[in-house]
PyMOL Python script that loads the backbone (N, CA, C, O; Angstrom):
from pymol import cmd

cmd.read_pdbstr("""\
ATOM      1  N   UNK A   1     -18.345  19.084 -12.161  1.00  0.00           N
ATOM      2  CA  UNK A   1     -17.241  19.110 -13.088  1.00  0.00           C
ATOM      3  C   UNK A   1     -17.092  17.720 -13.694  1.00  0.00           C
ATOM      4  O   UNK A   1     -17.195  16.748 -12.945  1.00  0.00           O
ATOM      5  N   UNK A   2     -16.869  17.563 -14.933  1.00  0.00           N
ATOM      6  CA  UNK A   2     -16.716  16.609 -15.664  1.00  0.00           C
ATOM      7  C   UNK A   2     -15.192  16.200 -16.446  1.00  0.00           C
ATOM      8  O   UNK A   2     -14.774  16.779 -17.449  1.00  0.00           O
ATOM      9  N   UNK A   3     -14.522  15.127 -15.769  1.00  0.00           N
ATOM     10  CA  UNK A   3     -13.517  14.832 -16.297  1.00  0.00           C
ATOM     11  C   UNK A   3     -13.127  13.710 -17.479  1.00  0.00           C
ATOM     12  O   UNK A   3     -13.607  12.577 -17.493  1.00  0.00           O
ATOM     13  N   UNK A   4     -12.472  14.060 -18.157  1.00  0.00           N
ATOM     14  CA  UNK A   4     -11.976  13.174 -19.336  1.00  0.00           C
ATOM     15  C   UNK A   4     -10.524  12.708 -19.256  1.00  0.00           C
ATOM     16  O   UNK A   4      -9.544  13.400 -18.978  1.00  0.00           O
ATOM     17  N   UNK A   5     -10.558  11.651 -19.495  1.00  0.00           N
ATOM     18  CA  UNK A   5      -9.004  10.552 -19.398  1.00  0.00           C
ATOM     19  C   UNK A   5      -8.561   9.950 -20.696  1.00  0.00           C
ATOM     20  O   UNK A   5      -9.208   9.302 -21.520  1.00  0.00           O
ATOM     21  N   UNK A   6      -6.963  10.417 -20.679  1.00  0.00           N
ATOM     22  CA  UNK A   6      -6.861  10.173 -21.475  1.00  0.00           C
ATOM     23  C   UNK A   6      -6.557   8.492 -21.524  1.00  0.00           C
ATOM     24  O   UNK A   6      -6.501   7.866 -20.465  1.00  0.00           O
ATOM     25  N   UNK A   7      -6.329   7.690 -23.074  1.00  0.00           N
ATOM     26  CA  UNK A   7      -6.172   6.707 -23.117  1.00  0.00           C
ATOM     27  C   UNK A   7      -5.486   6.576 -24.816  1.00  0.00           C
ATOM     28  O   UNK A   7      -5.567   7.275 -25.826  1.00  0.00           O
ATOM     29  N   UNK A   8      -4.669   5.038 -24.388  1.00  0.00           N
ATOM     30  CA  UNK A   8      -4.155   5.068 -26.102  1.00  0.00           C
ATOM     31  C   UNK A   8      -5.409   3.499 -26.605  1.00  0.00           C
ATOM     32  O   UNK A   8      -5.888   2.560 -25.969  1.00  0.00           O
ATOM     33  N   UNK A   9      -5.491   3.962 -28.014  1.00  0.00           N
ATOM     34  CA  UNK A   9      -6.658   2.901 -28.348  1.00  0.00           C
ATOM     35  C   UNK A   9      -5.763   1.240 -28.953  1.00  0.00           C
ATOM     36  O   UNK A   9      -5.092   1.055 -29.968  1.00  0.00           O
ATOM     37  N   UNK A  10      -6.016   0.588 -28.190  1.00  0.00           N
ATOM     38  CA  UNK A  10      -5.235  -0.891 -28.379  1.00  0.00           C
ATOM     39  C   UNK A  10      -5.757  -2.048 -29.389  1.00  0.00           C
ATOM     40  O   UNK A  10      -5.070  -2.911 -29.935  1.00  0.00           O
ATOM     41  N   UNK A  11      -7.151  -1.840 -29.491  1.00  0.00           N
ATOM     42  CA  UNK A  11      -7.654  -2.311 -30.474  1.00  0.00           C
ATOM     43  C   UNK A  11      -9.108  -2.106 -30.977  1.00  0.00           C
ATOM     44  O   UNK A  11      -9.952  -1.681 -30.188  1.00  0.00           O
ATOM     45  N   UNK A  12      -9.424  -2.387 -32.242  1.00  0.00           N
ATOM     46  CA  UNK A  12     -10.984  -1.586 -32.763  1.00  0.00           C
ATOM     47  C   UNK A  12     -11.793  -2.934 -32.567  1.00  0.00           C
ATOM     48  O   UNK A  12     -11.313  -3.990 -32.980  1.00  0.00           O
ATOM     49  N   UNK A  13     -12.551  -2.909 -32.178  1.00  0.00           N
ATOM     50  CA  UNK A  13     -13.394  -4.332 -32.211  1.00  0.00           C
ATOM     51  C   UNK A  13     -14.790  -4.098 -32.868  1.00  0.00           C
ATOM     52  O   UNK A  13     -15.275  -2.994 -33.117  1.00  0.00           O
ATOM     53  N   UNK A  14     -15.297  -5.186 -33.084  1.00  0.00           N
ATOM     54  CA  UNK A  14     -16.780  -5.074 -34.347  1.00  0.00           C
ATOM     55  C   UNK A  14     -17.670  -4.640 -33.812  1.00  0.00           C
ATOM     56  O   UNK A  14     -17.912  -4.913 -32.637  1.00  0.00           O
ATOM     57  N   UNK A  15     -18.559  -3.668 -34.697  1.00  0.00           N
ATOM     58  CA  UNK A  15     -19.220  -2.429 -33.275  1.00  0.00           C
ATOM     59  C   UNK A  15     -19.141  -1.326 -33.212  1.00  0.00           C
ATOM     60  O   UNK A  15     -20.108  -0.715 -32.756  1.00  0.00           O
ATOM     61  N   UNK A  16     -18.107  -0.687 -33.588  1.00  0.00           N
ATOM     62  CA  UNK A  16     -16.842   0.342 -32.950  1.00  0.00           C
ATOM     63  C   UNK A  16     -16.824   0.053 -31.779  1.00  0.00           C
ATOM     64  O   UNK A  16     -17.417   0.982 -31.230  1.00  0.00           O
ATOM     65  N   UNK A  17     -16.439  -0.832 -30.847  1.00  0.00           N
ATOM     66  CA  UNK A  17     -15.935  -0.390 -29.562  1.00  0.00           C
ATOM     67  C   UNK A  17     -14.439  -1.047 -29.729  1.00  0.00           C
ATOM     68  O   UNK A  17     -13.982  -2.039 -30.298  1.00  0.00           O
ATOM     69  N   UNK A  18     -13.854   0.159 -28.838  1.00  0.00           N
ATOM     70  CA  UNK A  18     -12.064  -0.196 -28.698  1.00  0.00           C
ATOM     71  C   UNK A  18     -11.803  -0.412 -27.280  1.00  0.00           C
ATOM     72  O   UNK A  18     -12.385  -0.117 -26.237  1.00  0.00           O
ATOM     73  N   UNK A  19     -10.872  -0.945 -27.553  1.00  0.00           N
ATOM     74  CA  UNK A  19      -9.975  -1.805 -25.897  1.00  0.00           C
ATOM     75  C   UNK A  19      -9.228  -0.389 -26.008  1.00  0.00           C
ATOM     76  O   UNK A  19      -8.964  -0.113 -27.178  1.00  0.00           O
ATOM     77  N   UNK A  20      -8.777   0.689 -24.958  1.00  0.00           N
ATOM     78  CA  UNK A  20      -8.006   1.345 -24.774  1.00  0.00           C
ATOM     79  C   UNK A  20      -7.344   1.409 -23.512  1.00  0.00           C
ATOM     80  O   UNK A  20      -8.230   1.768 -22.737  1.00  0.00           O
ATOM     81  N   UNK A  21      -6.304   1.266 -22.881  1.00  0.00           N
ATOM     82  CA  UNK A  21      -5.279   1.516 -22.535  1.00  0.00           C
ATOM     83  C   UNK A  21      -5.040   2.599 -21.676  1.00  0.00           C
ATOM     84  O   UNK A  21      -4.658   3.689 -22.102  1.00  0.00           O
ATOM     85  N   UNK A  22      -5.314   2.277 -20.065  1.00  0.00           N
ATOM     86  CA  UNK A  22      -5.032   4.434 -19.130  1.00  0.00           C
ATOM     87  C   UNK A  22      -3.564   4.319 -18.744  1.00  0.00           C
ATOM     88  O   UNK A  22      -2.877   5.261 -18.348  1.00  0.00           O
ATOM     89  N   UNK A  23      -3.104   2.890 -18.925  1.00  0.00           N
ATOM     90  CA  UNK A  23      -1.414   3.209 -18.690  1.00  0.00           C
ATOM     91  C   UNK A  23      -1.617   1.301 -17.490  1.00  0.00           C
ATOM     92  O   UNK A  23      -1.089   0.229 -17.786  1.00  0.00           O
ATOM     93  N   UNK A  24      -2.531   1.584 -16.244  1.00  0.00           N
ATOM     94  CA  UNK A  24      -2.383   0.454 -15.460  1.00  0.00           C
ATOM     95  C   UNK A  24      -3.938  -0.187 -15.895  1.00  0.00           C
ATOM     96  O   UNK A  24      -4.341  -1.266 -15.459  1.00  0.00           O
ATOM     97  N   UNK A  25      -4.595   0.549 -16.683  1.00  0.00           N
ATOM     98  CA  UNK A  25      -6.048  -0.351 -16.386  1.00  0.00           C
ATOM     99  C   UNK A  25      -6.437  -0.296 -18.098  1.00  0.00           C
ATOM    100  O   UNK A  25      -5.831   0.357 -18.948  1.00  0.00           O
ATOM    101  N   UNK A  26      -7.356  -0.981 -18.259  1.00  0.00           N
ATOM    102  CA  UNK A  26      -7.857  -1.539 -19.960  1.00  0.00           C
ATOM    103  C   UNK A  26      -9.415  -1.945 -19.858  1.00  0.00           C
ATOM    104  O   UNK A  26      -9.875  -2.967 -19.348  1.00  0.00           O
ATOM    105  N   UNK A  27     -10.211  -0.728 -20.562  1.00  0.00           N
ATOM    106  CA  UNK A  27     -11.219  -0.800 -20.787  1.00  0.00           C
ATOM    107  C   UNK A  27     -11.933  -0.732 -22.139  1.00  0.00           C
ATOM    108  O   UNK A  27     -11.404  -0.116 -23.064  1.00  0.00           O
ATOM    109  N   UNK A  28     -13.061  -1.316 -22.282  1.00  0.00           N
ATOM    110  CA  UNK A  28     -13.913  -1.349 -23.503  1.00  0.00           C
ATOM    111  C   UNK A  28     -14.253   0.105 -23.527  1.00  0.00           C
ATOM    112  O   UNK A  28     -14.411   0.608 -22.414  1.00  0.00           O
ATOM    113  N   UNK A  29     -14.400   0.889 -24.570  1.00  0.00           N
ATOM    114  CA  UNK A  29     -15.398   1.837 -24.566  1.00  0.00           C
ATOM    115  C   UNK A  29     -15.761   2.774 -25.985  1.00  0.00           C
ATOM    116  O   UNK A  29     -14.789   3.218 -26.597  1.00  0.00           O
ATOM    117  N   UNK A  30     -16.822   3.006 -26.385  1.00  0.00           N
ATOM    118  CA  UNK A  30     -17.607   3.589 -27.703  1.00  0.00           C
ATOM    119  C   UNK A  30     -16.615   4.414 -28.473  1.00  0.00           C
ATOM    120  O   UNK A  30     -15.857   5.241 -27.965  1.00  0.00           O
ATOM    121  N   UNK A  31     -16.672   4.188 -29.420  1.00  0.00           N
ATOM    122  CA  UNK A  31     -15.689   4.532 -30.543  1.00  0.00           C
ATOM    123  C   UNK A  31     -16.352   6.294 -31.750  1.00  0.00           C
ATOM    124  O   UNK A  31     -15.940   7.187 -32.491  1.00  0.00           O
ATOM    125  N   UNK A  32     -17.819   5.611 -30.984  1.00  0.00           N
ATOM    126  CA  UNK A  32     -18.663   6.518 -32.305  1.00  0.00           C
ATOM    127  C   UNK A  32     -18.410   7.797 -32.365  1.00  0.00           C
ATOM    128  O   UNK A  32     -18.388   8.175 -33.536  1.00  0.00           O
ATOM    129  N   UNK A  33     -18.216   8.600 -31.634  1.00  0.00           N
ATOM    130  CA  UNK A  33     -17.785  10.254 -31.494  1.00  0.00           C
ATOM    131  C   UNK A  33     -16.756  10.453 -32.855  1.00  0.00           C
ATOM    132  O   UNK A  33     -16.956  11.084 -33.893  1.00  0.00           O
ATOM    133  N   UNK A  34     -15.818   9.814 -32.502  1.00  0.00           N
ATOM    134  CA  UNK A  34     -14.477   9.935 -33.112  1.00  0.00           C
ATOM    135  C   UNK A  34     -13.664   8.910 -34.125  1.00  0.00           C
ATOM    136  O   UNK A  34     -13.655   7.682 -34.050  1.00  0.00           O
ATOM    137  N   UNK A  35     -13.153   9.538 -34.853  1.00  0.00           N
ATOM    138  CA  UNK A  35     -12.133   8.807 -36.089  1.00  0.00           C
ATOM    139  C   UNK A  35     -10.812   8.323 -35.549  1.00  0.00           C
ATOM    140  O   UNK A  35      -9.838   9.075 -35.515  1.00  0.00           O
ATOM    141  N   UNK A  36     -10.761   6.934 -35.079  1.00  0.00           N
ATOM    142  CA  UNK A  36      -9.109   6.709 -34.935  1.00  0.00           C
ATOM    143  C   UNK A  36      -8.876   5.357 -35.073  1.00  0.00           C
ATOM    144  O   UNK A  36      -9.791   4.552 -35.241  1.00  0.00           O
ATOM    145  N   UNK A  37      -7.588   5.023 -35.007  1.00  0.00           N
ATOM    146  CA  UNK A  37      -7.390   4.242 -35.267  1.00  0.00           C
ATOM    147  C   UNK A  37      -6.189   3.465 -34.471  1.00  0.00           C
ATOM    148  O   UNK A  37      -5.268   4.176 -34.070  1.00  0.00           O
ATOM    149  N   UNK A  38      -6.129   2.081 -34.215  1.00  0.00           N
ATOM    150  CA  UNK A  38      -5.167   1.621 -33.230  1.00  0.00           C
ATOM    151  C   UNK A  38      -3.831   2.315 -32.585  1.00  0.00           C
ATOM    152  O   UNK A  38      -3.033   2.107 -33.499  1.00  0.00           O
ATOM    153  N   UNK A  39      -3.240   2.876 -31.770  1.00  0.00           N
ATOM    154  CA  UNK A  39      -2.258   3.488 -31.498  1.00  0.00           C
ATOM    155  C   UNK A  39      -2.388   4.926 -31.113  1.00  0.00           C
ATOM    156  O   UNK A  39      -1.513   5.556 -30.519  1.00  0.00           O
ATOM    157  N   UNK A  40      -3.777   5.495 -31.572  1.00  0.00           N
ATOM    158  CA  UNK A  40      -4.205   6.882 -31.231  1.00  0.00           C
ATOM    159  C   UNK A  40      -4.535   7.011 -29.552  1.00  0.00           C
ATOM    160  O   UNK A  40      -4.719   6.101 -28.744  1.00  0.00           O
ATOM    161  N   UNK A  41      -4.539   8.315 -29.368  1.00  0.00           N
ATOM    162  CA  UNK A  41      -4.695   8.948 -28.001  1.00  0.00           C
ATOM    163  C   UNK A  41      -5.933   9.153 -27.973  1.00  0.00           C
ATOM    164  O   UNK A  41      -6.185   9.362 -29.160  1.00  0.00           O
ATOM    165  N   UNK A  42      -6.940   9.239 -27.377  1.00  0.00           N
ATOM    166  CA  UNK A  42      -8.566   9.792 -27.125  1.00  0.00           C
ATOM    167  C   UNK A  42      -8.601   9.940 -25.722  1.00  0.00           C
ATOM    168  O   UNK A  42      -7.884   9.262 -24.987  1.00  0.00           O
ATOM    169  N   UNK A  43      -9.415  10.810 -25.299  1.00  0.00           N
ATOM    170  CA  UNK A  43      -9.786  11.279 -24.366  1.00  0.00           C
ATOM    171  C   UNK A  43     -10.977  10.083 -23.950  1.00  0.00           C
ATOM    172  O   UNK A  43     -11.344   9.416 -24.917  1.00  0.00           O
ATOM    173  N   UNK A  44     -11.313   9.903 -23.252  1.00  0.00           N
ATOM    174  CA  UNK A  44     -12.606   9.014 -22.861  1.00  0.00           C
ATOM    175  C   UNK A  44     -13.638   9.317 -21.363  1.00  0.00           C
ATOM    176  O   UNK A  44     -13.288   9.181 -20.190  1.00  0.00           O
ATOM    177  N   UNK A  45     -14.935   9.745 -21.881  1.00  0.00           N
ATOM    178  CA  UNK A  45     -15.743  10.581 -20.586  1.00  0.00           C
ATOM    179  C   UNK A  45     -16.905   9.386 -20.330  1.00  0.00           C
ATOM    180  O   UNK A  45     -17.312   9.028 -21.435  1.00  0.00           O
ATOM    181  N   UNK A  46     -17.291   8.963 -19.707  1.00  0.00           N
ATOM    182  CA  UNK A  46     -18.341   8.096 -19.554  1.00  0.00           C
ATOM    183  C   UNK A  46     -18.488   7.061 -20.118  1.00  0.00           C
ATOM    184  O   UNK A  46     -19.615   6.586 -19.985  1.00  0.00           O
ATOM    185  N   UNK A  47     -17.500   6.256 -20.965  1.00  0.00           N
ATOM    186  CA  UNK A  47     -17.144   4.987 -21.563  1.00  0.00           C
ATOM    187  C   UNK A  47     -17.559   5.149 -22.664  1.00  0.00           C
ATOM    188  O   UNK A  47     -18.404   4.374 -23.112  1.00  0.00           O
ATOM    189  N   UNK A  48     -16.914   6.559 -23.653  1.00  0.00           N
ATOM    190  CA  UNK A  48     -17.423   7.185 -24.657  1.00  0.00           C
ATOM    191  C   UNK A  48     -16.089   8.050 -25.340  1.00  0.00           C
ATOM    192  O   UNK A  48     -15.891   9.243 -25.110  1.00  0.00           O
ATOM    193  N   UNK A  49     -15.151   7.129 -26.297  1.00  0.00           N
ATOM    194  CA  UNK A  49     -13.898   8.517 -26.706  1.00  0.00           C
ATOM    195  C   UNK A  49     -14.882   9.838 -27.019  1.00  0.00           C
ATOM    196  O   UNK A  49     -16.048   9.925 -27.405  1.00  0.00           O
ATOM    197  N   UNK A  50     -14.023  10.666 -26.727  1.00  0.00           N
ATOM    198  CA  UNK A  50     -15.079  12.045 -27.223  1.00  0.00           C
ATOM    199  C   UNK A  50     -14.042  13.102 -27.936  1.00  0.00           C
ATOM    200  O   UNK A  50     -14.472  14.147 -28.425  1.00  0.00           O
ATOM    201  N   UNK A  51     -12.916  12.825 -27.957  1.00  0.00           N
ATOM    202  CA  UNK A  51     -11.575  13.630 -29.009  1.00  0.00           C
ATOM    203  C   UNK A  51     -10.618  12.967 -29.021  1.00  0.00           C
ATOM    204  O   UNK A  51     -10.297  12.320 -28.024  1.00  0.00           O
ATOM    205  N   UNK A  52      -9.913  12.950 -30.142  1.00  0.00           N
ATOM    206  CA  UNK A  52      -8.751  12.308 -30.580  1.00  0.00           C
ATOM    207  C   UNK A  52      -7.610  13.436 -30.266  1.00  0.00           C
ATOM    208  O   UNK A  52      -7.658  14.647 -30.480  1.00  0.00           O
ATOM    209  N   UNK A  53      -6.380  12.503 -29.583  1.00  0.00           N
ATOM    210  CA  UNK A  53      -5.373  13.614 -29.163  1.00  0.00           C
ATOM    211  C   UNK A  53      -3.603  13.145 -29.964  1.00  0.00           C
ATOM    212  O   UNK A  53      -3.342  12.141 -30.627  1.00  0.00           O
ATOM    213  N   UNK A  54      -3.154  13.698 -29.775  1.00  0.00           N
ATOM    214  CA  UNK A  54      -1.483  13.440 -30.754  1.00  0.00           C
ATOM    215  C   UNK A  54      -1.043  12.594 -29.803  1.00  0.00           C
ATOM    216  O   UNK A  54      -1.332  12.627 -28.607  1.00  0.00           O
ATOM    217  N   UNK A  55      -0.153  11.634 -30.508  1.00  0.00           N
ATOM    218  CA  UNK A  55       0.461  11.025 -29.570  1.00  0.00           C
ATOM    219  C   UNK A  55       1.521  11.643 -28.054  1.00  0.00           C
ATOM    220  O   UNK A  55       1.930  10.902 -27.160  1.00  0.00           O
ATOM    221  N   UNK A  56       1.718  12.886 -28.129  1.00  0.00           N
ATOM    222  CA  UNK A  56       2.239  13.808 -27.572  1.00  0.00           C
ATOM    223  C   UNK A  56       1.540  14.051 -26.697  1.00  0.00           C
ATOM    224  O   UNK A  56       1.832  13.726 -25.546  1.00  0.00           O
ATOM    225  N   UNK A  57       0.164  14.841 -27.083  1.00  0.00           N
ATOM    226  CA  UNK A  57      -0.385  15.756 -25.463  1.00  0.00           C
ATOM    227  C   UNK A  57      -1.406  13.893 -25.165  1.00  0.00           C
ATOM    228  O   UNK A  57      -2.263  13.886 -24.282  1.00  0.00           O
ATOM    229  N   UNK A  58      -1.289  13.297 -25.528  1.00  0.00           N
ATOM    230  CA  UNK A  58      -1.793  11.671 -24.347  1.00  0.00           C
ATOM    231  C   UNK A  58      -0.773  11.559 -23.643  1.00  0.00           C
ATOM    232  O   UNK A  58      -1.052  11.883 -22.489  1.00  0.00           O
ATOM    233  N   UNK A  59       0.594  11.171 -23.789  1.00  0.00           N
ATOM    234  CA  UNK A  59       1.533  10.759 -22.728  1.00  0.00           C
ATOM    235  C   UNK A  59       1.587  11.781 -22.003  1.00  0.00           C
ATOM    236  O   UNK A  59       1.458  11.696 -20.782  1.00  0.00           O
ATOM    237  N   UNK A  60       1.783  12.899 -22.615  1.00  0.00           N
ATOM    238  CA  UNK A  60       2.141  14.405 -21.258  1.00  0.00           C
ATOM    239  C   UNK A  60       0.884  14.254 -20.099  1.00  0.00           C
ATOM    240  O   UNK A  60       1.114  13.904 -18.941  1.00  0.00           O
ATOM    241  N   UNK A  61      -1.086  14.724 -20.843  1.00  0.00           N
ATOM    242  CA  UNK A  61      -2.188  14.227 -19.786  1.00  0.00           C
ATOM    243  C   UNK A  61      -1.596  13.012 -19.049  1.00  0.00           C
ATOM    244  O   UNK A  61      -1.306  13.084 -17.854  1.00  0.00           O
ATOM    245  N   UNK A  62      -1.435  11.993 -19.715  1.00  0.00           N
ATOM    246  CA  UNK A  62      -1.559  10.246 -18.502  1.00  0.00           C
ATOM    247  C   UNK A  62      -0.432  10.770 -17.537  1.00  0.00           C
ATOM    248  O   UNK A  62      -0.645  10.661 -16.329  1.00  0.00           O
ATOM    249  N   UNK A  63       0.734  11.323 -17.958  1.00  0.00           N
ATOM    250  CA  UNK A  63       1.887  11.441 -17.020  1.00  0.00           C
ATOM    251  C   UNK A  63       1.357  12.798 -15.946  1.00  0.00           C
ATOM    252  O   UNK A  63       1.568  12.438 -14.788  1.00  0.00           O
ATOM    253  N   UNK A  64       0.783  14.130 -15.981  1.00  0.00           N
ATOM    254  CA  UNK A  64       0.176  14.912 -15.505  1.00  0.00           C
ATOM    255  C   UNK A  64      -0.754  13.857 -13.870  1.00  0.00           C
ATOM    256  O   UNK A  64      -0.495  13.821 -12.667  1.00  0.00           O
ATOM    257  N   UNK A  65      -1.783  13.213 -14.695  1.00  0.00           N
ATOM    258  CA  UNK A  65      -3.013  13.011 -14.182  1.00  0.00           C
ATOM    259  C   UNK A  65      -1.824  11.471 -13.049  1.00  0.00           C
ATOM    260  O   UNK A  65      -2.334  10.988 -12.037  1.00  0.00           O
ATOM    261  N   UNK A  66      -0.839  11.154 -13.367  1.00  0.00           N
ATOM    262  CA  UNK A  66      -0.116  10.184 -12.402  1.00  0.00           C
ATOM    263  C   UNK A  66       0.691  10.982 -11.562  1.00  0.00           C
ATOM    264  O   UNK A  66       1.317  10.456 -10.642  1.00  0.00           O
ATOM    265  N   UNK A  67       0.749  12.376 -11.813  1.00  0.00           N
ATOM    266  CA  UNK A  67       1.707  13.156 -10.699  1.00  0.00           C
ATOM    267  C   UNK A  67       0.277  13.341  -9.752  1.00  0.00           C
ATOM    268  O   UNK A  67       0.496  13.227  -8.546  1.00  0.00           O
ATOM    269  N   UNK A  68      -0.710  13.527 -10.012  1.00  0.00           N
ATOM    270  CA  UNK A  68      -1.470  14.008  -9.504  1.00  0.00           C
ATOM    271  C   UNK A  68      -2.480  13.015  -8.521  1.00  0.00           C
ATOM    272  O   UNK A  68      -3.416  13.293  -7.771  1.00  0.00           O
ATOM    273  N   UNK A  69      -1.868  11.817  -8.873  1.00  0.00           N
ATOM    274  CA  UNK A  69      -2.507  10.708  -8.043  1.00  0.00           C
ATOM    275  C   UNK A  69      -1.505  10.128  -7.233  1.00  0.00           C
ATOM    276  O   UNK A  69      -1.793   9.526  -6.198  1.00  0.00           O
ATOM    277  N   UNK A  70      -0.018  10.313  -7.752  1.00  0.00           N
ATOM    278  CA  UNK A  70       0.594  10.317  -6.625  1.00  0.00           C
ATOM    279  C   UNK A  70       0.872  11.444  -5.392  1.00  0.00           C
ATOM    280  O   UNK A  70       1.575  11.309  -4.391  1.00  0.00           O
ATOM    281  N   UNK A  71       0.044  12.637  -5.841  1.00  0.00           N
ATOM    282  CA  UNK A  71       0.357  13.238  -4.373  1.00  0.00           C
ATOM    283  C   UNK A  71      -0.673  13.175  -3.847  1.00  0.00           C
ATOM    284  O   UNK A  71      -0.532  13.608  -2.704  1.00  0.00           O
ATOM    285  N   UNK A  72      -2.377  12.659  -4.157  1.00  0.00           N
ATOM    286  CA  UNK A  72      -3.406  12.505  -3.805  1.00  0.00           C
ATOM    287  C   UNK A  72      -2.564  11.261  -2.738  1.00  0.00           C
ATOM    288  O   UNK A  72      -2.472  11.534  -1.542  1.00  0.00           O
ATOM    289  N   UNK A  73      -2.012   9.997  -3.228  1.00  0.00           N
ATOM    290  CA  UNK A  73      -1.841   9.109  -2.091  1.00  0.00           C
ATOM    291  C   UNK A  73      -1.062   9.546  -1.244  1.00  0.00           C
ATOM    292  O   UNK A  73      -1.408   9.007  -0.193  1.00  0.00           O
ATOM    293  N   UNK A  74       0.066  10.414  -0.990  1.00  0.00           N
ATOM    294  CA  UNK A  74       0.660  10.596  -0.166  1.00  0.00           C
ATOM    295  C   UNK A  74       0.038  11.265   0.980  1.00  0.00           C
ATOM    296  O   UNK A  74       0.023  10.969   2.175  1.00  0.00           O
ATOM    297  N   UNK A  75      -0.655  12.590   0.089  1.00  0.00           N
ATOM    298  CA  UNK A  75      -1.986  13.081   1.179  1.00  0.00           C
ATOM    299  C   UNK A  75      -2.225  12.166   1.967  1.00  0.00           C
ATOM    300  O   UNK A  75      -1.508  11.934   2.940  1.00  0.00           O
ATOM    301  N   UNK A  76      -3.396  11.424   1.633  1.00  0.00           N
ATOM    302  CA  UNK A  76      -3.511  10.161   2.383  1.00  0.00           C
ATOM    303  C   UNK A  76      -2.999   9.617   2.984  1.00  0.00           C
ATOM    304  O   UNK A  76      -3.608   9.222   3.978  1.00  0.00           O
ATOM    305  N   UNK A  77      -1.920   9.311   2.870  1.00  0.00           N
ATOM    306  CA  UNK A  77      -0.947   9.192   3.794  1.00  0.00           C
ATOM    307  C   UNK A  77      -0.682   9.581   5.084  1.00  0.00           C
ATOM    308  O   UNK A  77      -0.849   9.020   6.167  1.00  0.00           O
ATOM    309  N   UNK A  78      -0.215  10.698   4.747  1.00  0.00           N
ATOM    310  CA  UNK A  78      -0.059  11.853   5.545  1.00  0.00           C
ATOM    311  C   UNK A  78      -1.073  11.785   6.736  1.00  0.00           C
ATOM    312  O   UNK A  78      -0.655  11.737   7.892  1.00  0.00           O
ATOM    313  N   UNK A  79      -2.502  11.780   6.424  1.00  0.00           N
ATOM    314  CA  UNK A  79      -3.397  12.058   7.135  1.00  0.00           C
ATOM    315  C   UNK A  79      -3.825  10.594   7.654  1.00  0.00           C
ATOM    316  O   UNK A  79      -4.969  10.546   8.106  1.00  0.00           O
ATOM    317  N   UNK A  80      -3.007   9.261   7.662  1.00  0.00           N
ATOM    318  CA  UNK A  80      -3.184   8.247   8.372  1.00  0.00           C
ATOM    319  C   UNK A  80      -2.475   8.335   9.203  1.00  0.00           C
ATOM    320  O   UNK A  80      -2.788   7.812  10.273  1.00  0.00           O
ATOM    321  N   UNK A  81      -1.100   9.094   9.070  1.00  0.00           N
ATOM    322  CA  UNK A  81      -0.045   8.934   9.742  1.00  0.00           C
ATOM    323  C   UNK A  81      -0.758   9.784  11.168  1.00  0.00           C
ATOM    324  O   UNK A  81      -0.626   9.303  12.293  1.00  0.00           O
ATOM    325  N   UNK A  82      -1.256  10.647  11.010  1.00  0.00           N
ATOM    326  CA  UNK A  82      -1.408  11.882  11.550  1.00  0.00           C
ATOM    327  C   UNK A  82      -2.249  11.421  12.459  1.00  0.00           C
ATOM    328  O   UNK A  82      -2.034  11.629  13.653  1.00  0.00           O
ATOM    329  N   UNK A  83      -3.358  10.712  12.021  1.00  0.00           N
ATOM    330  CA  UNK A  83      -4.489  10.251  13.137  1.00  0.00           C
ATOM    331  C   UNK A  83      -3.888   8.678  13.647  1.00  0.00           C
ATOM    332  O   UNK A  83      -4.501   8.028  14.494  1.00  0.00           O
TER     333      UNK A  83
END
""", "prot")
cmd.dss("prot")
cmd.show_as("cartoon", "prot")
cmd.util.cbc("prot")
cmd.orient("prot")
């Protein structure tokens, strides 16, 4: 299974590659797939945007994919506590 993250694009740099934004972390990554422009949402799979998303369904994914890593740590948790 292959997952895609979303990200907002922070800046276009010469090249196409953009600085984008997962909320705590900031990475370089290929611009060429897709049309956007500073402030846009993209999805990003292998250090590659691959769709442009509304400013809407990016915050809803990033906020989704942070519920979902906070109950991954608690798991964890859980199962330190336990052993």
């Amino acid at each position: 299974m292959c997952i895609a993250i979303p990200a907002e694009v922070k800046e276009i740099k010469e090249g196409n590659i953009g600085v984008v934004d997962y909320g705590e972390l900031t990475q370089e990554v290929r611009l060429d797939l897709v049309d956007v422009k500073v402030g846009d949402f993209v999805l990003v799979h292998v250090g590659f945007a691959i769709q442009r998303l509304s400013r809407e369904e990016g915050l809803e994914t990033l906020e989704i994919f942070r519920e979902v890593w906070k109950a991954m740590d608690e798991s964890d948790e859980r199962k330190v506590q336990v052993t």
